[in-house]
Each structure stands twice: as structure tokens, then as C-alpha cells.
DRENLOFI-535237 format. One record per residue (C-alpha): residue in one letter; x, y, z. Coordinates in Angstrom, 1 decimal, always signed. Example, Ala and Ser with C-alpha at 12.3 -4.5 7.8 and 13.67 -1.06 7.14 Angstrom:
2
+----+--------+--------+--------+
: aa :      X :      Y :      Z :
+----+--------+--------+--------+
:  a :  +12.3 :   -4.5 :   +7.8 :
:  s :  +13.7 :   -1.1 :   +7.1 :
+----+--------+--------+--------+
//
This chain:
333
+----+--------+--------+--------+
: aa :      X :      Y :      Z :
+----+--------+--------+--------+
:  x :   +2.7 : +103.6 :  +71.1 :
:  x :   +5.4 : +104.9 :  +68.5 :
:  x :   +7.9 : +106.7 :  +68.1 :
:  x :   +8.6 : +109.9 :  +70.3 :
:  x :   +7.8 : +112.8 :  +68.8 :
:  x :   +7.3 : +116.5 :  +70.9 :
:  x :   +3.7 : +116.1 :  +71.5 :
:  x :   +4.5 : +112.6 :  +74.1 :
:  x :   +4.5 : +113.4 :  +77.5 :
:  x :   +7.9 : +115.8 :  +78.2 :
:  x :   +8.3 : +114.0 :  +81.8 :
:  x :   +6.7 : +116.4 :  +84.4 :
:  x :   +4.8 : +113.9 :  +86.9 :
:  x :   +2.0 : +115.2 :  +88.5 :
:  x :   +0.0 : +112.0 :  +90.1 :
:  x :   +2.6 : +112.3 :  +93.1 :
:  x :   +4.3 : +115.4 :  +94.3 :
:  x :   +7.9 : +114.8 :  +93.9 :
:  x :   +8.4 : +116.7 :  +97.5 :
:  x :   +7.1 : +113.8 :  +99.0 :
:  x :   +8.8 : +111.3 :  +97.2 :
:  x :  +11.2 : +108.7 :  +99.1 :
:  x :  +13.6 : +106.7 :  +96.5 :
:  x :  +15.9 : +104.0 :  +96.7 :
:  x :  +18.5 : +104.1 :  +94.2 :
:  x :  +20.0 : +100.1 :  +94.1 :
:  x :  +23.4 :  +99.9 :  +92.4 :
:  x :  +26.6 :  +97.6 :  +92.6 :
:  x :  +26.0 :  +94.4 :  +93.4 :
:  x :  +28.3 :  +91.5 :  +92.5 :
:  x :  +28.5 :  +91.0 :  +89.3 :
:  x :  +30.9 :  +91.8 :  +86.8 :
:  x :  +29.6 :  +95.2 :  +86.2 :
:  x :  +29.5 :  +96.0 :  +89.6 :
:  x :  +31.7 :  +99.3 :  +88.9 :
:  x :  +29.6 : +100.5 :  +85.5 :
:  x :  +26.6 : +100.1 :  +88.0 :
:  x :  +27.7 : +102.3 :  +90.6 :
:  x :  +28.4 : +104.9 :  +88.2 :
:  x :  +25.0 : +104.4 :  +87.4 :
:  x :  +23.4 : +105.0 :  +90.3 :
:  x :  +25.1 : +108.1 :  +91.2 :
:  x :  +24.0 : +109.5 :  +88.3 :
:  x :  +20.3 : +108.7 :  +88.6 :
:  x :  +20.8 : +109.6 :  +92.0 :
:  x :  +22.3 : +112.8 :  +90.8 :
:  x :  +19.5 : +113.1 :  +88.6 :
:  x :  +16.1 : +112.4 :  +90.5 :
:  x :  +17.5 : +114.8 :  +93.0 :
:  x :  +18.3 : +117.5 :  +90.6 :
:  x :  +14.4 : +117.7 :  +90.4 :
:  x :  +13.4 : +117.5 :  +93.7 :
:  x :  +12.9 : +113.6 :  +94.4 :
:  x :  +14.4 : +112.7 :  +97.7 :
:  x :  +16.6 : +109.7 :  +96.7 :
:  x :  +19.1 : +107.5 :  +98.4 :
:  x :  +21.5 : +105.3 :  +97.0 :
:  x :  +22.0 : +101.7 :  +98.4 :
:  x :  +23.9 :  +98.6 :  +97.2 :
:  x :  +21.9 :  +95.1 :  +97.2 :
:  x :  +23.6 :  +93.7 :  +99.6 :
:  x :  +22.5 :  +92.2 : +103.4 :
:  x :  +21.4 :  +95.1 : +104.6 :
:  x :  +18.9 :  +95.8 : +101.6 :
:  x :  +15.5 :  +93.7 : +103.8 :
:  x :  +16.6 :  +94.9 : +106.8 :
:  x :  +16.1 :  +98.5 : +105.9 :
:  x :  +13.1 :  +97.7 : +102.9 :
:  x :  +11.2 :  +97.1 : +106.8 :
:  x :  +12.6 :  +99.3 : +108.6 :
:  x :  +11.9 : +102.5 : +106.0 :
:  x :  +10.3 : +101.5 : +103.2 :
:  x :  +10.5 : +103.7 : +100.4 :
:  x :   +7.7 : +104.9 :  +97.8 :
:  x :   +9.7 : +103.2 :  +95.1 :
:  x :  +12.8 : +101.7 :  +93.4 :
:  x :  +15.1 : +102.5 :  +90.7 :
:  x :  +17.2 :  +99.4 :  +89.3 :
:  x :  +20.3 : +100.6 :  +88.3 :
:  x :  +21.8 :  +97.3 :  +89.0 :
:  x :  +23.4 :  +95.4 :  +86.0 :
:  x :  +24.5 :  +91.7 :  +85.2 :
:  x :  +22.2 :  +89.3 :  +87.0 :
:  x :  +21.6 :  +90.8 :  +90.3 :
:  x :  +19.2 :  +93.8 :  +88.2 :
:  x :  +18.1 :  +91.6 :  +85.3 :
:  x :  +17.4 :  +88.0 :  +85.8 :
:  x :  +14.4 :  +89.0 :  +87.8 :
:  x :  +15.2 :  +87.4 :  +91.2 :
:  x :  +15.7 :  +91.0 :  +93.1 :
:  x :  +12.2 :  +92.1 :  +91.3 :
:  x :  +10.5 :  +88.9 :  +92.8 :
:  x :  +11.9 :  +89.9 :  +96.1 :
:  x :  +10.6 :  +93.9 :  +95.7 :
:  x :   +7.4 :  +92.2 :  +95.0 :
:  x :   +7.3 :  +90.2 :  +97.9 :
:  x :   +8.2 :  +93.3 : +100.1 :
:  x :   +5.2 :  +95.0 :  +98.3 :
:  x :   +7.3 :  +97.8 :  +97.2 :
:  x :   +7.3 :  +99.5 :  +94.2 :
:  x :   +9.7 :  +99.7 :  +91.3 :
:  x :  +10.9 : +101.2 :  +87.8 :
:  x :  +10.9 :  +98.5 :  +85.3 :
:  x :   +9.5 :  +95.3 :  +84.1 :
:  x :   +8.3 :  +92.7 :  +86.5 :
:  x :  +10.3 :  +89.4 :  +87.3 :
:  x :   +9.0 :  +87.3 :  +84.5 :
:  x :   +9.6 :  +89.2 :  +81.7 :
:  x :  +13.0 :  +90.3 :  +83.2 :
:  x :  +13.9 :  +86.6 :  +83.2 :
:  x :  +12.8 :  +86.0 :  +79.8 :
:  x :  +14.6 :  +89.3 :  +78.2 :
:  x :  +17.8 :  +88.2 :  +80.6 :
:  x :  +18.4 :  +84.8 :  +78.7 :
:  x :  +18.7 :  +85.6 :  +75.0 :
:  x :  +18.4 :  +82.4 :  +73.6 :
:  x :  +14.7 :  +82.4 :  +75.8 :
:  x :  +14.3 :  +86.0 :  +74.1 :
:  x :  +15.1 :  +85.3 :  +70.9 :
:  x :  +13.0 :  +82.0 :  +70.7 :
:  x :  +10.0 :  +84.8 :  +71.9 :
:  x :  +11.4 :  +87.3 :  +68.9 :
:  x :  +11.4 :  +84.7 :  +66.4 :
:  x :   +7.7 :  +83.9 :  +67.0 :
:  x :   +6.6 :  +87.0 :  +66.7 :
:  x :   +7.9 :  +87.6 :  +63.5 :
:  x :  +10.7 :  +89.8 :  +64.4 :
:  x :  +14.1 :  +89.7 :  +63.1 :
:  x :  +17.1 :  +88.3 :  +64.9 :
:  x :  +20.0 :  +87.0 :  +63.5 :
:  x :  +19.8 :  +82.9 :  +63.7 :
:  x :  +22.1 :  +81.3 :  +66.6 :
:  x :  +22.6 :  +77.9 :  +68.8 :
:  x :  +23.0 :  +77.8 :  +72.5 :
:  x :  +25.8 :  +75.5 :  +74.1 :
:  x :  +26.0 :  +74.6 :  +77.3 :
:  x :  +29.4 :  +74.2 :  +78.6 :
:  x :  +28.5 :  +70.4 :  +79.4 :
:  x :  +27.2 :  +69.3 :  +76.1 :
:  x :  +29.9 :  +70.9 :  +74.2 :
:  x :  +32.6 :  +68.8 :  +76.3 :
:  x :  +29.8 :  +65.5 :  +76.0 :
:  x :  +30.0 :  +65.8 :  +72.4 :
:  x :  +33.2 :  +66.8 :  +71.5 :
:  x :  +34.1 :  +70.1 :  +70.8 :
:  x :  +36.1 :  +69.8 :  +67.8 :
:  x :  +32.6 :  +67.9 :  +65.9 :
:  x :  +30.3 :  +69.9 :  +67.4 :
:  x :  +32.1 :  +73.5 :  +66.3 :
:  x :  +32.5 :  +72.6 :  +62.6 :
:  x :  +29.0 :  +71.6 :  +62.7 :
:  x :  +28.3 :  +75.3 :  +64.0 :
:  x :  +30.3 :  +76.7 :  +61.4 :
:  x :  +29.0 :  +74.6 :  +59.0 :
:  x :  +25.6 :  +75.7 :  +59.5 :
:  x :  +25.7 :  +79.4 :  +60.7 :
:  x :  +28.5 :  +80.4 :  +58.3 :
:  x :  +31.2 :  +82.7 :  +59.5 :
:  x :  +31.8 :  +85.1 :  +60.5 :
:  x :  +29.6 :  +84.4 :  +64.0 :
:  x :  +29.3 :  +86.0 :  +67.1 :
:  x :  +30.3 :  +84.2 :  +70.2 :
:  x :  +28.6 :  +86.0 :  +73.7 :
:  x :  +27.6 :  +84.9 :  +77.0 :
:  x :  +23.5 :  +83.2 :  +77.0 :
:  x :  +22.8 :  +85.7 :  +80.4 :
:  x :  +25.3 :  +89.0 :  +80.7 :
:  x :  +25.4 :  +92.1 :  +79.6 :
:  x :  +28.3 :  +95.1 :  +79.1 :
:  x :  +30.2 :  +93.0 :  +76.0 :
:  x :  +32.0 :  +90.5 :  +78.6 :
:  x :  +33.1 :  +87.4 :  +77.0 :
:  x :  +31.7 :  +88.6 :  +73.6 :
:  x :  +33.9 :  +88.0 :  +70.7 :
:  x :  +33.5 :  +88.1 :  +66.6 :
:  x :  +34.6 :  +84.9 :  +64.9 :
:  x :  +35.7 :  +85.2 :  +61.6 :
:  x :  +37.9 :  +82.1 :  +61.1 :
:  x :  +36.7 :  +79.1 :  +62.3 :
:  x :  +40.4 :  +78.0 :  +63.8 :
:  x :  +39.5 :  +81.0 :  +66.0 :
:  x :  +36.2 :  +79.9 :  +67.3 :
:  x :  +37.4 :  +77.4 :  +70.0 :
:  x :  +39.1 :  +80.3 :  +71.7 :
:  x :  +36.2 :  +82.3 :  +71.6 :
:  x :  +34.1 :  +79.6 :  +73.4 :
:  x :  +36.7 :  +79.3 :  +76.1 :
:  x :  +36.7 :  +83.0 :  +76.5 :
:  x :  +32.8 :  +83.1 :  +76.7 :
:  x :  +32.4 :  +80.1 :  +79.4 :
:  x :  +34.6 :  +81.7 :  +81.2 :
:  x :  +31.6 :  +84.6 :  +81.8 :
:  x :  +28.6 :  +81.9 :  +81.5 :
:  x :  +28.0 :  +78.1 :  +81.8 :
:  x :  +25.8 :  +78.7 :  +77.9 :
:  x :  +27.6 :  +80.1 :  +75.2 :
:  x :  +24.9 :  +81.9 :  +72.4 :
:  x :  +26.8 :  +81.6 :  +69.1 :
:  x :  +24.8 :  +83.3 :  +66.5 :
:  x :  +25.4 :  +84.4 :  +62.8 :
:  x :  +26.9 :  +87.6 :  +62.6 :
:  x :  +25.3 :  +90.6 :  +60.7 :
:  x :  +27.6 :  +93.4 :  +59.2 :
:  x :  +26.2 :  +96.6 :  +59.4 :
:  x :  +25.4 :  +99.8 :  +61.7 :
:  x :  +25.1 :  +98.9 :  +65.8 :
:  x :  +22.3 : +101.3 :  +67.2 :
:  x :  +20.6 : +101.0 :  +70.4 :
:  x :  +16.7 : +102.4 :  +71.0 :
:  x :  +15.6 : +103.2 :  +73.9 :
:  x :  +12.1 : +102.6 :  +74.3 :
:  x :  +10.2 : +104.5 :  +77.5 :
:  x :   +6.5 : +105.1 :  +78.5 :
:  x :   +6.0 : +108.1 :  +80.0 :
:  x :   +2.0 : +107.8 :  +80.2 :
:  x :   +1.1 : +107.7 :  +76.5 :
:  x :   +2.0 : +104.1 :  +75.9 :
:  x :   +5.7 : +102.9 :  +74.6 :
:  x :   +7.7 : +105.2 :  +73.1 :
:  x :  +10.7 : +104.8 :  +70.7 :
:  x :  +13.2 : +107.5 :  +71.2 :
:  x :  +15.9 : +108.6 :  +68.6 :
:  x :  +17.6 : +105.4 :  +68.1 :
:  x :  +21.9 : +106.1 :  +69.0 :
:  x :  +24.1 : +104.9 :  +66.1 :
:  x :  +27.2 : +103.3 :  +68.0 :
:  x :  +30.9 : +103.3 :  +66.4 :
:  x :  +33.6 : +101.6 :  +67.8 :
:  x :  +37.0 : +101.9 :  +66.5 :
:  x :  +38.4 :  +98.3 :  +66.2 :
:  x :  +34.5 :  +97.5 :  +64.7 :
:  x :  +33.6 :  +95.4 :  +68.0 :
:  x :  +31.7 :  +97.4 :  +70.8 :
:  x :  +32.8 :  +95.1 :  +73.2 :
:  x :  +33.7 :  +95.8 :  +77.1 :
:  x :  +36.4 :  +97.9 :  +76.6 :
:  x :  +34.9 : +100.3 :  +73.7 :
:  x :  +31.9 : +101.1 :  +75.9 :
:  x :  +34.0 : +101.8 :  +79.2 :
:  x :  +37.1 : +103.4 :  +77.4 :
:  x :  +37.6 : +107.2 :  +76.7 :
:  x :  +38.3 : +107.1 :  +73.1 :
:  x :  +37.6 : +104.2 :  +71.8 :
:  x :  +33.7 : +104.7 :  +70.4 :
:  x :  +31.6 : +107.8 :  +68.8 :
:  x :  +28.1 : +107.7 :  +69.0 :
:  x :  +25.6 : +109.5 :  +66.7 :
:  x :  +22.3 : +110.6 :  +68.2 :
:  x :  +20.0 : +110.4 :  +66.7 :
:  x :  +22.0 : +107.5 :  +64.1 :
:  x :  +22.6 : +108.3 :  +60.7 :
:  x :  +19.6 : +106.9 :  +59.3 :
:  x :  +17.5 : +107.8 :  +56.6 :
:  x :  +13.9 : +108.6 :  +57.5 :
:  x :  +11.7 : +105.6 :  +56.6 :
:  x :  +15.0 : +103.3 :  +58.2 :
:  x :  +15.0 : +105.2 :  +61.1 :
:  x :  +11.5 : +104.3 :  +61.2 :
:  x :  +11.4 : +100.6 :  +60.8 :
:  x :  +13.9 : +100.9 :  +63.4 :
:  x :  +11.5 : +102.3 :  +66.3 :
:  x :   +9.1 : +100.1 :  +64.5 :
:  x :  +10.9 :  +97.2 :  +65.8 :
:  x :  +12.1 :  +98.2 :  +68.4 :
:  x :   +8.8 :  +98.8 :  +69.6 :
:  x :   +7.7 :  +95.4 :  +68.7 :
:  x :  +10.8 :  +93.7 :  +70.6 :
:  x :   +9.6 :  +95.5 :  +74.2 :
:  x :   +5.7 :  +94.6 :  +74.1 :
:  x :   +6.6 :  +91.0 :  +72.7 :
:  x :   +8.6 :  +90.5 :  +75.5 :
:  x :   +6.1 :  +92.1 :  +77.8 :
:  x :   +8.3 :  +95.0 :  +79.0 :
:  x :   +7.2 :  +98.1 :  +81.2 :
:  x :   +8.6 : +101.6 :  +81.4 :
:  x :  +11.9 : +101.4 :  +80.2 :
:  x :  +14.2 :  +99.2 :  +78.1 :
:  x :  +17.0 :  +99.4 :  +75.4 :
:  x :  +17.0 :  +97.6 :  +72.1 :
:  x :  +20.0 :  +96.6 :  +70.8 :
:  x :  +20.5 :  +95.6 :  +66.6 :
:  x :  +22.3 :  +95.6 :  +63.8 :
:  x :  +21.2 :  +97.4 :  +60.8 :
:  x :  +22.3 :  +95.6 :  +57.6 :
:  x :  +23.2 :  +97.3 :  +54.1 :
:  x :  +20.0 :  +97.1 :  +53.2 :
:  x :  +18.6 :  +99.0 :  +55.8 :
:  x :  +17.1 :  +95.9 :  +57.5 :
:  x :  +17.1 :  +95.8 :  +61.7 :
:  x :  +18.5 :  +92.4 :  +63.3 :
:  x :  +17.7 :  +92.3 :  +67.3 :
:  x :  +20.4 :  +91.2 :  +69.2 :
:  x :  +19.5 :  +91.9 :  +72.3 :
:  x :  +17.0 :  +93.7 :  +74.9 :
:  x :  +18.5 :  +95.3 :  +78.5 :
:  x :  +15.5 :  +96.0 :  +81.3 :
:  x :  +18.1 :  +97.6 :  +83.2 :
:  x :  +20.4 : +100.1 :  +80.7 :
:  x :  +23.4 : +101.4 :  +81.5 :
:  x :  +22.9 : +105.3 :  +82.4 :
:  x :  +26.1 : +106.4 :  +83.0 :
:  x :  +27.5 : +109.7 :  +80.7 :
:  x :  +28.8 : +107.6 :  +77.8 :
:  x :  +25.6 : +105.3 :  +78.4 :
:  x :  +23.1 : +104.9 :  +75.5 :
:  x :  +19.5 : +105.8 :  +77.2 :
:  x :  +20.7 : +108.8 :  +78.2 :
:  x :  +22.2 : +109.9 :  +74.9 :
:  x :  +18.8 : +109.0 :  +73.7 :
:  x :  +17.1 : +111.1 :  +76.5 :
:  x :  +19.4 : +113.9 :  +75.0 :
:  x :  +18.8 : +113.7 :  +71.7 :
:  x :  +14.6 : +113.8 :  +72.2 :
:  x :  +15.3 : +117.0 :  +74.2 :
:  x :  +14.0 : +115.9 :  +77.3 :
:  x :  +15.2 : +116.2 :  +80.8 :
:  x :  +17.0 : +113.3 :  +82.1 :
:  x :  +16.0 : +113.9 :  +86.0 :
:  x :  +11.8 : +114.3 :  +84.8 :
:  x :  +11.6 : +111.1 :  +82.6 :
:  x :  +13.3 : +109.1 :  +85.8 :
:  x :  +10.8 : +111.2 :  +87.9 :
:  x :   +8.2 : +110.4 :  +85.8 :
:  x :   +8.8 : +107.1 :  +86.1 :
:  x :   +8.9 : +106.8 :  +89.6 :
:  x :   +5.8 : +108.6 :  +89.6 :
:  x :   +3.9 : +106.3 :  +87.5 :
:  x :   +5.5 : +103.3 :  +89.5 :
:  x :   +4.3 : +104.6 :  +93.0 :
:  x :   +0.7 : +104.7 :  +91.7 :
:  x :   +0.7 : +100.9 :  +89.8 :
:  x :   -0.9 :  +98.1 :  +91.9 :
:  x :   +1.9 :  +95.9 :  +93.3 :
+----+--------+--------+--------+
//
């Protein structure tokens, strides 16, 4: 495994002729991100059918079983987000129907969907994440939250980063630099997530990596240097014409840009990831990667930042997700 370079795999499958291919395309759900998901989904649909693959797109919803027995398909794409596509729960259920799937199976989706869980994991393996707490909404009323927040701030520093324990998309995520702020920022993040993560913020670049195995093991692709205008790529700055410019590859020096895929790397088989996932971190002034978070189930929407990625490696985006299904349709389930 490493980083890509033009001698990987370039995303033609051949195990399974793509003629013959049935795929179900799962977007929307009911989560917050219901709408980024759809968009999703159309364009993987949009995608796998550019190159053949007979695909069909299909919310998770109560007709889902009914028509898993009815027509099964050779395999799944996820392009659900927020906890429908990423706590694991609809994997377990694909495995129980004994069909196929892109992605990582249940358990590790559950570990990399609760950050606190995932960082614990990142932490023992030696790879950097920036050092954090995880509240519960009922301990932080139980133990007063006036006590307990200096305590915080007393011990993380400021400023901190307030976010949502299981979510995804920048909902509820806020940058405290004063600490008469930080109460807000708590009510703000329970209002997304019974478990607020508050961790110690980390100035520097935001990149994403997005990590895929076409065949040849893990691969890093060209890790996306994100720039939001007001400095916080929050909800808004990734959904909003305007409001972000992203660099790929990120304006990195070479042996940076490498430590970056290096870690990257490291965060995905630590966390016992398959196929696909994004990397999210920070990049201090010192050219030092912080993991903030890992997404089994990235956005890929046009502004999204696997496909950027996809781009910026040269490949074609409808024979990597073709690829995939491929190698999905021919892994035990």
C-alpha cells in the first residue's frame, strides 16, 4: 500500500463484465444530510452508468427488504451519509441479506462513525490526533456545566473545537476561541448529538485524503487542500457556491505531502477499513498531520472531496466506482 502513483491499478475491472452488472445505488435517508446524499447518488449513479454498469438508485427506506428479495442485486454502493450510511447498522442488514457492498463492513463503520471510539483507536496506534474529551449531554447537566467547561478550558486550552461525537457534513461544529463562547457552542452541538467531542484545536491547512484500493492494496490519492473563506469549513462552506477553494493536489511540499498519505494510510488500516474512505486533518506550521476524522461513506457530489481527488490522480471517476463494485461482487459475504 502507498501512495497512488500511475503504475496502481487505473480502474478497469475485469473479474466481472460490467454488462452484467446489477447495482443499487442507496441515497437519502433521514438524516440531516439527506439532501447532500441524494446529490450523491445521482452522481454515482450518473457515473457507474457512464461505463456501462446497470445501476439503480433507491432510498433506504421500507421498501429497501422488500425489493433486496424480490431482485437482489450483484452489489451496493452506499452513498448514504449521517448515520443511516455510517454507523454500520444498514451494512449489518446487507450482510444479513447476503448481498454485497462497497465499503467497510459494520464493525469498523461503527468504530470510524464515533470519533471519540476512533480516536481512542488512532491514539494507540501511535497516530496523531489532536487531544479532546467527550460529554455526554447528561453528565454535563449532572455536573454542572459552568465547572465542568472551565475545567475543559483549563485543560485543552483554547481555542477548541466543539463537534458532534457521531455526524458528519460540519453540522453542529463550531471553533471556540473564548471561553465565554464555549457554552453556546455546546448548546449548538447537542442540539445535533446527545455527546459533544470537544477537542484542542490545531491551526493550520485542512486537507482531506482519500484513500482507495483498487486491487493493489490501499492507496493514498493526491491529498485536496480545503480553504474556506471565514477559516471554518463548516456546513455552509462545503454546501455553498462561493464560500471554499480547494487545491488538488494541496499545496504541499513533497516530503509533507508524503507524511500526509503516510498517515493517512495508517488511519484506514488501523481502523480496519476496506475500499474506500476519506481522511480528514489538519496540517500544522510545522508540516505535522493531526487526524480529525475518518468518513467510510464520502461525500461525492461535484464540490465533494473524493472526487476532486479522483481528478487530480487522472483517473476516471465511473471505473474506480466500477472497479469497486467489481471487486465487491467477487469478496465472500
Amino acid at each position: 500500500m502507498g501512495t497512488y502513483s500511475a503504475d496502481a491499478p487505473t480502474g478497469s475491472p475485469s473479474a466481472v463484465s460490467l454488462s452484467d452488472l446489477h447495482v443499487l445505488v442507496l441515497a437519502g435517508g433521514l438524516s440531516y444530510e439527506r439532501d447532500v446524499s441524494l446529490k450523491s447518488g445521482r452522481r454515482v449513479l450518473d457515473a457507474l452508468r457512464s461505463v456501462g454498469v446497470d445501476a439503480e438508485l433507491r432510498d433506504a427506506d421500507v421498501t429497501l427488504l422488500p425489493a433486496l428479495q424480490a431482485d437482489p442485486p450483484d452489489a451496493v454502493v452506499i452513498a448514504l451519509h449521517g448515520a443511516t450510511g455510517e454507523d454500520g447498522s444498514l451494512r449489518g442488514v446487507l450482510d444479513l441479506c447476503d448481498v454485497p457492498y462497497v465499503g467497510c463492513d459494520a464493525r469498523a463503520s461503527r468504530l470510524a462513525w464515533d470519533k471519540p471510539s476512533a480516536k481512542a483507536v488512532l491514539r494507540e496506534a501511535a497516530i496523531p490526533t489532536p487531544d479532546w474529551v467527550a460529554l455526554p449531554h447528561d453528565r454535563f447537566s449532572e455536573l454542572g456545566a459552568v465547572a465542568v467547561l472551565d475545567r475543559i478550558a483549563d485543560r485543552l486550552g483554547l481555542p477548541l473545537m466543539v463537534k458532534p461525537a457521531q455526524g458528519g457534513s460540519g453540522l453542529g461544529a463550531a471553533v471556540v476561541r473564548e471561553a465565554n463562547a464555549l457554552p453556546a457552542a455546546m448548546v449548538g452541538c447537542f442540539a445535533y448529538d446527545s455527546t459533544a467531542l470537544v477537542e484542542r484545536y490545531v491551526a493550520g491547512m485542512d486537507v482531506a485524503v482519500s484513500i482507495v484500493d483498487l486491487g493493489a492494496g490501499p492507496q493514498a490519492l493526491p491529498a485536496v487542500e480545503i480553504v474556506p473563506r471565514n477559516g471554518v469549513y463548516d456546513y455552509a462552506a462545503r454546501y455553498t457556491a462561493g464560500l471554499t477553494t480547494w487545491h488538488a493536489p494541496a499545496r504541499l511540499d513533497e516530503a509533507v505531502a508524503a507524511r500526509v498519505a503516510a498517515t493517512a494510510l495508517a488511519a484506514h488500516t488501523a481502523l480496519g477499513l476496506r475500499d474506500l474512505s476519506r481522511v480528514d486533518m489538519i496540517v500544522d506550521g510545522d508540516g505535522r498531520p493531526h487526524v480529525l476524522e475518518v468518513n467510510v461513506s464520502p461525500g461525492m457530489t461535484e464540490t465533494s472531496l473524493l472526487p476532486l481527488a479522483v481528478q487530480a490522480a487522472g483517473l476516471d471517476f465511473g471505473k474506480l466506482l466500477a472497479t469497486l463494485v467489481s471487486r465487491a461482487t467477487t469478496r465472500p459475504v
